[in-house]
C-alpha positions in Angstrom: 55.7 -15.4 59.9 58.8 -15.0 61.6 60.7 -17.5 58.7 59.8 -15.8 56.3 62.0 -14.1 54.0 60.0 -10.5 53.8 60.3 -10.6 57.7 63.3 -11.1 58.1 64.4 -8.6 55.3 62.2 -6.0 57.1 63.1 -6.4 60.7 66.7 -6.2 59.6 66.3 -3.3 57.7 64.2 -1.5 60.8 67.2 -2.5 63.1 69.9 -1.2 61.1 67.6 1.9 60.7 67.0 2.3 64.2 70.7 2.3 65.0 71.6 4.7 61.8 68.7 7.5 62.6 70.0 6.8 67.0 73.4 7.7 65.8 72.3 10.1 63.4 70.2 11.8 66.2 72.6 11.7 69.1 75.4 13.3 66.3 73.1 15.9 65.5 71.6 16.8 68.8 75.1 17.0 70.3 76.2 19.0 67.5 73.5 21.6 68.2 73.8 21.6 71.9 77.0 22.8 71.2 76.5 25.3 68.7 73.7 26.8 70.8 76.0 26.8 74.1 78.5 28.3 72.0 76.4 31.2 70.8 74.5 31.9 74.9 78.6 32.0 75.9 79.5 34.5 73.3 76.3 36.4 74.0 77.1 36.3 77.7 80.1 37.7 77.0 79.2 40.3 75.1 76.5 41.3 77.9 79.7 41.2 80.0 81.4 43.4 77.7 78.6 45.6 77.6 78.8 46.1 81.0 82.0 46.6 82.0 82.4 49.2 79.2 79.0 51.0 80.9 80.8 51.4 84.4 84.2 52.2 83.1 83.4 56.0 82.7 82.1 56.1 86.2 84.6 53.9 87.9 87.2 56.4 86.3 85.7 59.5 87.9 85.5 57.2 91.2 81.7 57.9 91.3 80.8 54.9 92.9 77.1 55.7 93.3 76.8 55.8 89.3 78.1 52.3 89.2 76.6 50.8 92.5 74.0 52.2 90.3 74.4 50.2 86.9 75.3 47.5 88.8 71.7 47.0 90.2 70.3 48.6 86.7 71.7 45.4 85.3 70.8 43.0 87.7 67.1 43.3 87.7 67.1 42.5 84.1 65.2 38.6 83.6 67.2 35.4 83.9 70.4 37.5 85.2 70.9 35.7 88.6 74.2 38.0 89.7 76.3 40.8 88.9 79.2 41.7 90.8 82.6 43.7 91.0 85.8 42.0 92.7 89.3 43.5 93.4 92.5 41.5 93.3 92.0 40.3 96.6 88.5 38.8 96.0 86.5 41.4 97.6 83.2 42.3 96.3 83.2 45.8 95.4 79.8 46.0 93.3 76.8 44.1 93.3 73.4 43.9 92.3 73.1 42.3 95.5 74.2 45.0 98.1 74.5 41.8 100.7 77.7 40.5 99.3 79.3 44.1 99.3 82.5 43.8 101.4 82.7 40.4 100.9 86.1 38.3 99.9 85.6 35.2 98.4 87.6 32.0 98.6 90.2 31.9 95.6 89.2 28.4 95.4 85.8 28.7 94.7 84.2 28.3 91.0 84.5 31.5 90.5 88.0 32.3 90.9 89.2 28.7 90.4 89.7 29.1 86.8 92.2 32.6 87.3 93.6 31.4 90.4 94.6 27.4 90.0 98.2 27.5 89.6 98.1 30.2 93.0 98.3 33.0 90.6 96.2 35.2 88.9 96.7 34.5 85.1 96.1 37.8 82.7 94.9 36.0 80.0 91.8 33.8 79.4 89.8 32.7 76.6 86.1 32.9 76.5 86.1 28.9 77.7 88.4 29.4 80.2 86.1 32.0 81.5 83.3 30.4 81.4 81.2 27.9 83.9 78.5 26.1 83.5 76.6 24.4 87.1 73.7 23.6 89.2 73.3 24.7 92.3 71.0 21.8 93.5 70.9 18.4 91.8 67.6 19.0 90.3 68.0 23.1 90.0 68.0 24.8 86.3 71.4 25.6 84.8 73.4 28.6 85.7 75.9 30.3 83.2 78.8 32.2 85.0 81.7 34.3 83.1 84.3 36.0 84.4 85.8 39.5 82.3 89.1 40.3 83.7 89.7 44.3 83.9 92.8 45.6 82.8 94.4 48.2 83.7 94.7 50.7 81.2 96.8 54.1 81.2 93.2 56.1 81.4 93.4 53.9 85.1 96.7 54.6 86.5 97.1 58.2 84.9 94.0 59.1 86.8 93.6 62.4 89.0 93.2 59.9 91.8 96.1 57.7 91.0 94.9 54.6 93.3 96.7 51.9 91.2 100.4 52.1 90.2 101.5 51.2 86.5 102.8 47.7 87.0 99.6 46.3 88.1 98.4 44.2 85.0 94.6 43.2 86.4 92.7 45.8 88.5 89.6 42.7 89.3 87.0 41.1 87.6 83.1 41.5 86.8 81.8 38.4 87.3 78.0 37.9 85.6 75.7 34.8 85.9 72.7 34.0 83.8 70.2 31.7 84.3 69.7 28.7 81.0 66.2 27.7 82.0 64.9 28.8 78.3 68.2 27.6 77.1 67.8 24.1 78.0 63.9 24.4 77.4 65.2 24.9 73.8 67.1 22.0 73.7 64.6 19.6 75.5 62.4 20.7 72.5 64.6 20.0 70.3 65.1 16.6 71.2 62.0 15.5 71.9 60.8 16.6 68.1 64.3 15.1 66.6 63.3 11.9 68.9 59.5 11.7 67.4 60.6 12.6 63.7 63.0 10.0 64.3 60.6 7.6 65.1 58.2 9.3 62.8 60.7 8.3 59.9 61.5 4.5 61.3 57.9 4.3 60.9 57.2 5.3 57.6 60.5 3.3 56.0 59.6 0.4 57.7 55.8 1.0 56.3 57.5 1.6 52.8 59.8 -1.3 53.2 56.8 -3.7 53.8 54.9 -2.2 50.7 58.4 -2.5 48.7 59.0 -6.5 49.7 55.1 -7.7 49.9 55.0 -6.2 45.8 58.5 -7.4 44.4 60.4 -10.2 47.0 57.1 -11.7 49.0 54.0 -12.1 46.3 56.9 -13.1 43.6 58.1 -15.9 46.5 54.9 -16.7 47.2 54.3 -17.6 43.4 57.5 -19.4 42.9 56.6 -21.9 46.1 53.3 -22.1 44.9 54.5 -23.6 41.3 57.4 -25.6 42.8 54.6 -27.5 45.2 52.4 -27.3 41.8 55.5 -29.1 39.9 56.2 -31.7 42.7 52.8 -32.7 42.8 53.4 -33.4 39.2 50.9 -30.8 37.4 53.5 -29.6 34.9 51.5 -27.6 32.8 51.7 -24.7 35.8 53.0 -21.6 34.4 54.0 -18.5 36.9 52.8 -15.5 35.6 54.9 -12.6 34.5 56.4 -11.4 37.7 58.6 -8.6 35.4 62.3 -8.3 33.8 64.2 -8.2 37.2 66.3 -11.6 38.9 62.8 -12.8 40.1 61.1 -12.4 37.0 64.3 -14.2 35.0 64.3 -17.2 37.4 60.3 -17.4 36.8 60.9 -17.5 33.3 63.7 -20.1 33.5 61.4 -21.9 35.9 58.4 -22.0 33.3 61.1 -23.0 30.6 62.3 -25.8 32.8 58.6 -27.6 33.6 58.0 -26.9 29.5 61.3 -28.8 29.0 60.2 -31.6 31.7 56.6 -31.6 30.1 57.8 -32.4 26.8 60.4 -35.0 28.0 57.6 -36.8 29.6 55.7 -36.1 26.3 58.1 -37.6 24.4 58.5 -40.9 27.3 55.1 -41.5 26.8 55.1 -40.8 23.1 58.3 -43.3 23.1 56.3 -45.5 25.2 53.4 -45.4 22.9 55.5 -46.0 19.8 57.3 -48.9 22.0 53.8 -50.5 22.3 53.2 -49.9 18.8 55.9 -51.3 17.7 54.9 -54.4 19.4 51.5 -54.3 18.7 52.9 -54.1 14.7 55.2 -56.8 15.8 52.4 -59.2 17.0 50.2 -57.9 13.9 52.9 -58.9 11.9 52.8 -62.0 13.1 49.3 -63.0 13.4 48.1 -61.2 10.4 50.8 -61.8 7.7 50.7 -65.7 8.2 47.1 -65.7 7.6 47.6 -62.8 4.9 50.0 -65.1 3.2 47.5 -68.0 3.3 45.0 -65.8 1.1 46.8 -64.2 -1.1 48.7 -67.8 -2.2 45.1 -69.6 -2.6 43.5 -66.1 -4.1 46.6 -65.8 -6.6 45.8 -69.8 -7.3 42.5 -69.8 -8.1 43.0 -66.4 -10.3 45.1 -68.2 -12.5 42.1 -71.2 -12.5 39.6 -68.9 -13.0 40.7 -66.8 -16.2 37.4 -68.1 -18.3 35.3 -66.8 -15.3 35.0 -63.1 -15.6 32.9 -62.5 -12.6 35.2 -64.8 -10.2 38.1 -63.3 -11.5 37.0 -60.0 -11.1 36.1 -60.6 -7.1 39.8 -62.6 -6.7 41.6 -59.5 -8.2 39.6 -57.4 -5.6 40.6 -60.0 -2.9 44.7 -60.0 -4.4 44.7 -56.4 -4.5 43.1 -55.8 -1.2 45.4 -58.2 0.6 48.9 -57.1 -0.7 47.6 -53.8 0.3 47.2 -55.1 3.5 50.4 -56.3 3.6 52.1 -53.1 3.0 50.5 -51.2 5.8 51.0 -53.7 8.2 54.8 -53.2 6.4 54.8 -49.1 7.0 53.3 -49.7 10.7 56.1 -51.5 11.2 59.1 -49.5 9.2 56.9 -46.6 11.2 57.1 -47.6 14.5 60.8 -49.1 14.6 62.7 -46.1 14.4 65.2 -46.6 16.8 68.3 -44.2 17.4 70.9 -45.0 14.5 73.6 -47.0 15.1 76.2 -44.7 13.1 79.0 -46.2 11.8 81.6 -44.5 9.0 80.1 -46.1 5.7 80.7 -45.6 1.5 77.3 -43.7 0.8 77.3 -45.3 -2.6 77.3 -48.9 -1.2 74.2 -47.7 0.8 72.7 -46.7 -2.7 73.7 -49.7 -4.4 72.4 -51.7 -2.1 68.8 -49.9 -2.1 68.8 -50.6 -5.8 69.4 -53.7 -5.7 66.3 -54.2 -3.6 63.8 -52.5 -6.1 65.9 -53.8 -9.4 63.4 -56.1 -10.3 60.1 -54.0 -10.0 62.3 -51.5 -11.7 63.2 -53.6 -14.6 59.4 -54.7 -14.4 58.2 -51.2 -15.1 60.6 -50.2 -17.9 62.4 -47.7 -15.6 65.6 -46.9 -16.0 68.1 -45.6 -13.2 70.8 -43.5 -13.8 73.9 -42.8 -11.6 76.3 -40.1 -11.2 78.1 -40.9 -8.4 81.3 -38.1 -7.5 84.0 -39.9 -7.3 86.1 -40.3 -3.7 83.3 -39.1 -1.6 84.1 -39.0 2.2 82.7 -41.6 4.2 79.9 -40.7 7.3 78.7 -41.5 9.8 75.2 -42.8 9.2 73.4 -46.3 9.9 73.6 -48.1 6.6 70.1 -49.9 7.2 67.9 -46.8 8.2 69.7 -45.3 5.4 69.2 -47.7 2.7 65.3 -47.8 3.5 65.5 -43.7 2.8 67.1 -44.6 -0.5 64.2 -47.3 -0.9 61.0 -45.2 -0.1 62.4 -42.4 -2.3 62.8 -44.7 -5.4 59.5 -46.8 -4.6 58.0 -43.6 -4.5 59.3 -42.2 -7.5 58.4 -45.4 -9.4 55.0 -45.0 -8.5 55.7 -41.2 -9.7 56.0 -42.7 -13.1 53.6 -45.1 -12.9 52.8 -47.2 -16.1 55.3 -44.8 -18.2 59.1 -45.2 -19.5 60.5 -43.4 -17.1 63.7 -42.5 -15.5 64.9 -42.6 -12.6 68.2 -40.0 -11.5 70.5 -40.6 -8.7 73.4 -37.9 -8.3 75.7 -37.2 -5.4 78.4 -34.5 -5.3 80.5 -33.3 -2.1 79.0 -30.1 -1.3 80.3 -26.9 1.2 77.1 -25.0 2.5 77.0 -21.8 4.5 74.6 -23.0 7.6 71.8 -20.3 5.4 69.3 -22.2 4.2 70.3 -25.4 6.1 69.8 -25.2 9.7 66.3 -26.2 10.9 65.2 -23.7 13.5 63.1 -26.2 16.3 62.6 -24.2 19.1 61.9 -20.1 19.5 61.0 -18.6 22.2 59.9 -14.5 23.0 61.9 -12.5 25.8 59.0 -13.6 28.7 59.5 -17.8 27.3 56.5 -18.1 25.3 56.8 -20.9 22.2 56.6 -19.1 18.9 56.7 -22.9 17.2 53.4 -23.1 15.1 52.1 -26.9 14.3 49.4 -26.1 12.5 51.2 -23.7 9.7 53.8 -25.9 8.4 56.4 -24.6 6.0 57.9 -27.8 3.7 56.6 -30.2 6.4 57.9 -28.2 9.1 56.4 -26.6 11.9 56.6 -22.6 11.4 57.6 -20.0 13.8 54.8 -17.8 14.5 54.7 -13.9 15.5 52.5 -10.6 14.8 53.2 -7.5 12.7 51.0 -4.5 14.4 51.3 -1.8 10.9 49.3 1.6 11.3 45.5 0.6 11.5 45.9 -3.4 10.9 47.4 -6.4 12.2 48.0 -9.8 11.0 50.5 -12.9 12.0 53.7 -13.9 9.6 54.4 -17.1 9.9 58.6 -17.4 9.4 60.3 -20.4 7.5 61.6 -22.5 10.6 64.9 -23.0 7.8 67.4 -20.8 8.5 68.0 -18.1 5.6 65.2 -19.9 3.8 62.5 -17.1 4.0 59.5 -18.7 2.7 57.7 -17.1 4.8 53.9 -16.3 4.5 52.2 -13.1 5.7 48.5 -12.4 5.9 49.2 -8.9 5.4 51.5 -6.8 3.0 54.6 -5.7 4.8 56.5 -2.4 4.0 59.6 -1.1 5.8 58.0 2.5 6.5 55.0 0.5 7.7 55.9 -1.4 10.6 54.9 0.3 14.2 55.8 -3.0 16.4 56.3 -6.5 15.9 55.3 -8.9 19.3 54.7 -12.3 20.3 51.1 -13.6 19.5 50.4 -14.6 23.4 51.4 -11.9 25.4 52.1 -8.9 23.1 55.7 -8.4 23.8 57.9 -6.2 21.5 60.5 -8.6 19.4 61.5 -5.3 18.1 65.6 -5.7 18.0 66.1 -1.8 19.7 69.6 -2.1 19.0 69.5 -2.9 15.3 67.7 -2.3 12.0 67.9 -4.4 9.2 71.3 -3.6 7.1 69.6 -3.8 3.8 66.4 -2.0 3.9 66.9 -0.5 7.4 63.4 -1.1 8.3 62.7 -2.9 12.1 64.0 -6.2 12.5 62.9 -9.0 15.1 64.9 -10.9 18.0 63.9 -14.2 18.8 65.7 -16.7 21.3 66.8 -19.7 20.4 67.7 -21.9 23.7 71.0 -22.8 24.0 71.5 -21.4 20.7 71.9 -17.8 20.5 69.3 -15.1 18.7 67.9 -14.9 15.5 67.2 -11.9 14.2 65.2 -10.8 10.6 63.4 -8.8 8.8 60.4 -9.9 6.3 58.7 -6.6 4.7 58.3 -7.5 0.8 61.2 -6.2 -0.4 63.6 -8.0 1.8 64.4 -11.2 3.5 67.8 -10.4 5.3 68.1 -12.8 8.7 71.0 -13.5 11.1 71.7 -16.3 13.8 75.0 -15.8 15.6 75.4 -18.6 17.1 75.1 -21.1 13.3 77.5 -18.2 11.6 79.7 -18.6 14.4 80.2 -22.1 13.2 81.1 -21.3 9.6 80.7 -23.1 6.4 80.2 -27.3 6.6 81.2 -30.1 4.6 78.1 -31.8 3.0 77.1 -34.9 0.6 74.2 -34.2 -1.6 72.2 -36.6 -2.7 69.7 -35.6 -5.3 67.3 -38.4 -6.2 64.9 -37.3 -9.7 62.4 -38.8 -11.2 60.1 -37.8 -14.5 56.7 -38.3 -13.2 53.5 -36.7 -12.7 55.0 -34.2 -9.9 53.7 -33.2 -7.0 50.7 -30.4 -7.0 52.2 -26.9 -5.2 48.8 -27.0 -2.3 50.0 -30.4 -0.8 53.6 -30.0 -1.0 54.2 -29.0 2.6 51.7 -32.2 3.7 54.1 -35.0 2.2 56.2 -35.4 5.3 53.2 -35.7 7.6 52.2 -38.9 8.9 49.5 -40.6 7.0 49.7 -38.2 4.2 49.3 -40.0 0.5 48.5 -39.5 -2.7 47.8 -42.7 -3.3 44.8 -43.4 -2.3 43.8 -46.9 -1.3 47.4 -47.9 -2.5 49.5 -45.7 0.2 49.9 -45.6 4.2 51.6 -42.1 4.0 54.2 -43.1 6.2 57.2 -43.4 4.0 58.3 -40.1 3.5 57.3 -39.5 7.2 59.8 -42.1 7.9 62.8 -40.7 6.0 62.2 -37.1 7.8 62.1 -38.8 11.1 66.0 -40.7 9.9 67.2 -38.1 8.7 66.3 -35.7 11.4 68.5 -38.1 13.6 71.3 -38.3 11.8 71.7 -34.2 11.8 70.4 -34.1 7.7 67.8 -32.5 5.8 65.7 -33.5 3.1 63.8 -31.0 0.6 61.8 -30.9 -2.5 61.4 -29.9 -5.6 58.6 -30.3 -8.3 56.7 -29.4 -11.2 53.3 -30.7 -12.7 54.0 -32.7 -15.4 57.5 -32.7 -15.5 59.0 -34.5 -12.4 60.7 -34.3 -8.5 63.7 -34.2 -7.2 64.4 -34.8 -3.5 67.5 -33.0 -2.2 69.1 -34.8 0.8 72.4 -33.5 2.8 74.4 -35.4 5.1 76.8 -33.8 7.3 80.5 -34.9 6.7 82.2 -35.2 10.1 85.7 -33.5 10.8 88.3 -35.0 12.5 
């Protein structure tokens, strides 16, 4: 307990507490103290006042009975220890005490010290100078005393009896002491409560303090050392909950982003493993089947030719010819399949690349009454691609549009032109994520082949998911409800309900809501999809600004491609073959072209024909 964070956080807080309220107290008590002693010294005083104005009348008429009188008067009245009368000289004239009467007291005493310390009695004193505060005993309650000098006035020394001449400046003093037993009671209770609120309040922060850290710094902790022991003991699929939008809750988030991002690079080790073993496995297929492949197909193709006045032999070797070549060509896509390798990019002519891919299907061409026709730009750029991956693109996509064709005259288009493309409707968005880190990537909707990005429209009394176009500026999106701008109450991620609402920004065509998604390491994307408009923005491709390209348009005037399998043609084992087709060539061209930073789209119609679309990036120097 005593390393933990929370602890430590609280017992430094309580310190620093303890000392601030101590100081705060002591400040505060003393502060008081002093008020209070300065208000019992101006009441003193004013007692004194009182009663030196009481006797003045009687001590001017010399009617010393009337003032022995209010002398006692005033000393019988609670917590007034003495009241007494002194001359000049330090005798005691009045008192409430008729003991003391007659007395002279020592100059030097506390009483008289303050008047008579430089040997002189000084005519002037202010109310501190006056006053003395002392114990008689050690452990006796506090006694107030003040001295009131009295003047002498003309009403004094113009008197009938004439006693003191006009010079004389001080006739004596009336000294008056007070008892502060109820003063100090006061300021006992006074303390004690400021010392138990004080405590009172240590109390309660440090209570609130512990509520405070045990909800947002010790159960967040606890959560992140539970997934880090989760994630060293390799279970990568642990995800911290939400622990909120503050430091903790961002580092959670990163955290979950980080094992995602270690998940998938292990996915893709053992994926790149598996597709090492399959491309040995192809490898040693290859090699053990082809040979033997070979073997039949020669002696089937031999005895075909023997067996023309045969019908029902030459029916079975066709099966057997047919059968094995197909054969052959799967074992040929396994292997085309499982060898992609990273490109070995080198600056090359793209037109040699074509010419070359040509020149490998020329005869089944020539064989099938196609005919091929070129328009090549002239002075293209070179880039930087690897002529071999490259020239089996240019291969499948021909092979495939010869098949197209079929037994047809045909043609066959092949048309490049230097290109310069805005990044909209280029740039394939791969990875989205909502503000808590959840992946809006949907597999299972694909858009052209590619994986869509998925998130929910909530309109007044319905929801339903959109799924966007992962192309950027694209927008083939597809809804499963009808979207208006005046209809939209939120927009939030499909897992945990989030609002992708943008609640800076509405769309600056049709003003209606528009959504912010992050893409890692690559900015936002915001958009809008209601019916009427398909405005998006990513600030981090516009940034970048318009690109050099190399289009390469390949056509063909088959049969076309039917619109409900379009998006399927760039999956893996996805024909339209039949029994003739491994569905991995065009899966193969997306995977080469994805590595050397191109795309690749389609175009078709029933009937009439398809044209792929590739683009190349040009590099600048």
């Amino acid at each position: 307990m005593f390393n933990k964070i929370s602890f430590k956080l609280i017992l430094t807080i309580v310190v620093v507490a303890i000392l601030v309220f101590t100081g705060y107290a002591i400040i505060t008590l003393q502060t008081q103290t002093n008020l209070v002693m300065s208000q019992v010294k101006n009441f003193v005083n004013t007692q004194s006042e009182t009663i030196k104005n009481s006797t003045k009348v009687s001590m001017l008429n010399n009617n010393r009975e009337l003032t022995h009188e209010i002398i006692r008067t005033v000393g019988q009245q609670p917590c007034i220890r003495q009241v007494r009368i002194l001359n000049k000289e330090g005798e005691v004239m009045y008192a409430a005490d008729t003991t003391e009467i007659g007395k002279v007291l020592d100059k030097k005493a506390e009483a008289c010290y303050s008047c008579h310390a430089s040997d002189q009695p000084l005519e002037k004193l202010t109310i501190s100078e006056r006053v003395r505060v002392y114990r008689k005993h050690p452990d006796s309650t506090r006694i107030m005393g003040i001295i009131n000098p009295i003047y002498n006035e003309p009403s004094c020394w113009q008197a009938d009896c004439h006693v003191h001449s006009k010079n004389q400046k001080v006739l004596g003093v009336l000294d008056l002491t007070v008892c502060l037993k109820h003063v100090d009671q006061e300021i006992a209770s006074v303390r004690q409560k400021m010392v138990v609120m004080a405590g009172l309040a240590i109390i309660l922060l440090a209570a609130i303090l512990w509520l405070l850290i045990q909800k947002f710094v010790d159960r967040p902790v606890k959560k992140l050392l539970t997934a880090t022991r989760q994630v060293a003991s390799g279970n990568l699929n642990y995800n911290i909950p939400d622990l909120g939008n503050d430091e903790l809750g961002i580092l959670a988030r990163s955290f979950n982003n980080m094992t995602r991002k270690l998940a998938e690079a292990r996915q893709q080790l053992f994926q790149s493993d598996k597709m090492a073993s399959l491309g040995r496995l192809a490898a040693g297929v290859a090699h053990e089947i082809n040979n033997p492949l070979t073997g039949i197909l020669t002696y089937a193709s031999f005895l075909l030719k023997r067996t023309k006045n045969q019908p029902e032999i030459h029916n079975d070797l066709q099966v057997i010819v047919r059968e094995t070549m197909r054969s052959r060509e799967i074992v040929k896509g396994l292997l085309d399949f499982a060898r992609q390798s990273i490109p070995k990019k080198i600056k090359t002519d793209i037109h040699q690349v074509i010419n070359r891919a040509l020149t490998v299907v020329e005869n089944q061409l020539t064989l099938n009454h196609i005919e091929v026709e070129k328009k090549f730009a002239p002075r293209l750029p070179e880039v930087q691609i690897d002529p071999n991956q490259m020239q089996q693109v240019f291969i499948n996509l021909i092979s495939n549009a010869q098949h197209a064709i079929g037994s047809k005259v045909g043609k066959i288009k092949i048309k490049t032109t230097l290109v310069r493309l805005s990044p909209y409707g280029k740039v394939q968005i791969k990875q989205a994520l909502c503000p808590k880190g959840h992946d809006l990537m949907d597999e299972r909707q694909r858009i052209d082949g590619l994986p869509s990005i998925k998130i929910k429209v909530q309109l007044d009394g319905q929801e339903g998911m959109v799924y966007l176009d992962p192309i950027y500026g694209r927008n083939h999106f597809r809804s499963e409800i009808s979207v208006k701008n005046d209809d939209i109450k939120d927009i939030v991620c499909p897992k945990c309900n989030i609002s992708l609402i943008d609640k800076e920004q509405t769309c600056p065509k049709c003003e209606a809501p528009v959504y912010l998604l992050e893409i890692p390491g690559k900015g936002q994307l915001q958009g809008c999809f209601t019916d009427d408009c398909q405005w998006q923005y990513w600030d981090f491709i516009e940034k970048q600004g318009p690109r050099d390209y190399i289009e390469i348009k390949v056509s063909d005037t088959g049969c076309g491609i039917p619109p409900e399998i379009i998006d399927k043609i760039f999956d893996p084992f996805f024909t339209t073959k039949g029994q003739q087709g491994t569905g991995l060539g065009l899966a193969v061209i997306w995977g080469i072209l994805e590595n050397h930073e191109g795309t690749i789209s389609v175009e078709s119609k029933l009937g009439k024909g398809t044209t792929f679309t590739i683009h190349l990036p040009v590099q600048t120097t």
